[in-house]
C-alpha positions as CSV (number, residue, x, y, z in Angstrom):
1,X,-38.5,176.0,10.9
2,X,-37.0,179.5,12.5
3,X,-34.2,181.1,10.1
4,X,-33.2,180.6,6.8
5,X,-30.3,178.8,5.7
6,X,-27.2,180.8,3.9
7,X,-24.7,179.4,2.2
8,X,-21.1,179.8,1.7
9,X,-22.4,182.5,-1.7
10,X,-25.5,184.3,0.4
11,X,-28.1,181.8,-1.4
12,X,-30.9,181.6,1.2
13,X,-33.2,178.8,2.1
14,X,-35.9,178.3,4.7
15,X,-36.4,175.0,5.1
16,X,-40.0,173.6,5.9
17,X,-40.2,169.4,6.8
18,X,-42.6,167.2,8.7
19,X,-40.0,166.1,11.2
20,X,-36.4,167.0,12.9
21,X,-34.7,164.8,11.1
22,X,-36.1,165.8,7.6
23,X,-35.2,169.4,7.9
24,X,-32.0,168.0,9.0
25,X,-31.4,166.2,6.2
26,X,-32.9,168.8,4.0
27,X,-30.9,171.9,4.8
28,X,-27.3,169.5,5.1
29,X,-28.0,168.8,1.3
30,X,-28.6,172.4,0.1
31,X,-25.4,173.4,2.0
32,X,-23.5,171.0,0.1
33,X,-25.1,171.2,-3.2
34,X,-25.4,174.8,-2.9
35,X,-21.7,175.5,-2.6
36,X,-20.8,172.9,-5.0
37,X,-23.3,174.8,-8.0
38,X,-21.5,178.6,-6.6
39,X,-17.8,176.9,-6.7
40,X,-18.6,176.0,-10.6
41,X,-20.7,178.8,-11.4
42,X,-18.4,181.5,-10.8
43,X,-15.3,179.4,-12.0
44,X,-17.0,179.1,-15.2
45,X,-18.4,183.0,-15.4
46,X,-14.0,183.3,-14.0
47,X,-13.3,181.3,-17.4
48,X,-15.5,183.1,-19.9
49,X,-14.3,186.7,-18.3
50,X,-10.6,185.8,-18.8
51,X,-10.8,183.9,-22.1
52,X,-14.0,184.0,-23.8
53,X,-15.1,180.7,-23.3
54,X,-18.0,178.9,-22.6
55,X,-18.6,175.4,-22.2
56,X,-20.3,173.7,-24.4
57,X,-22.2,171.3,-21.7
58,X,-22.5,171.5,-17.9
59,X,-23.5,168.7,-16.2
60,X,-23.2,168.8,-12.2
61,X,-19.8,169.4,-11.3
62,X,-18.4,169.1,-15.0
63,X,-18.2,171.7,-17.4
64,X,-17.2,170.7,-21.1
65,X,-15.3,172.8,-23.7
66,X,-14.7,172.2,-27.3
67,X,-10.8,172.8,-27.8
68,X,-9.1,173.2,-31.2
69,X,-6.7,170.2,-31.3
70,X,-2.8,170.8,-30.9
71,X,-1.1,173.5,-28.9
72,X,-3.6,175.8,-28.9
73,X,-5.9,173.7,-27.5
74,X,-3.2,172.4,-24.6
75,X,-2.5,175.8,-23.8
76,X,-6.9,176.7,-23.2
77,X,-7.0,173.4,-21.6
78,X,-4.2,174.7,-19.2
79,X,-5.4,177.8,-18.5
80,X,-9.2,176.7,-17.8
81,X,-7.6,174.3,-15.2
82,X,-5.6,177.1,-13.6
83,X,-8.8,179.8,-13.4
84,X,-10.9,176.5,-11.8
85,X,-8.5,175.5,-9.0
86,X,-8.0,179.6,-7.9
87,X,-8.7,179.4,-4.1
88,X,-12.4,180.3,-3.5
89,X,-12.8,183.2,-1.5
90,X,-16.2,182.3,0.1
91,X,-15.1,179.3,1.3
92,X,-11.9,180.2,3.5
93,X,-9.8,180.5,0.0
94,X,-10.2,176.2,-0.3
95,X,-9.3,176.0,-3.5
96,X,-10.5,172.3,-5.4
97,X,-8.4,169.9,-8.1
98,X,-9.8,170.0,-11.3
99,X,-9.1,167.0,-13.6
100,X,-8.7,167.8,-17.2
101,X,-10.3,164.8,-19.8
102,X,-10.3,165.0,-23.5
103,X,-11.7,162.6,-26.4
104,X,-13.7,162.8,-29.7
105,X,-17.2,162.8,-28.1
106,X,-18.2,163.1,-24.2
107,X,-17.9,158.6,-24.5
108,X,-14.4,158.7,-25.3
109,X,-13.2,161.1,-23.0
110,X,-9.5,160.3,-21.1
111,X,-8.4,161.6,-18.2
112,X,-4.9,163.7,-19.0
113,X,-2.1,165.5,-16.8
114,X,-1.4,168.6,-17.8
């Protein structure tokens, strides 16, 4: 229970648990979860800034848009994909694969290659 912990976007934490191994366990999971919430948080804020969009739903480490159908909708899907796997700077420049699904409701969603 000394420092607080920083992640990889300056979100700071100080962890208090009953034991070693809790605040172990404790500050390993906001380390992980934090990064993961800062990777899709600024890709998304990336995606709105460069086309005006904003996804309908976000749930975890999923962000879903509703796309016109046809070409123009390929093309948006194409260019969220390429804003989301830009190398992230706070991480070393990792950059992450995105997987791009579409379907008539969130239940008949397919995976597609674009």
């Amino acid at each position: 229970n000394g420092e607080p912990l920083i992640n990889a976007f300056g979100r700071r934490r100080q962890i208090f648990a009953s034991n070693y191994h809790e605040m172990q366990k404790d500050g390993c999971h906001f380390l992980a979860s934090g990064d993961a919430a800062g990777i899709m948080i600024n890709a998304t804020i990336k995606v709105y800034e460069e086309l005006n969009l904003l996804p309908t739903l976000l749930v975890h480490d999923e962000d879903l848009f509703e796309l016109p159908r046809g070409e123009a909708g390929e093309r948006a899907a194409k260019d969220i994909k390429e804003i989301m796997e830009l190398p992230v700077k706070e991480m070393d420049n990792l950059s992450f694969p995105v997987e791009v699904s579409r379907g008539k409701n969130y239940l008949e969603m397919e995976e597609v290659k674009l």
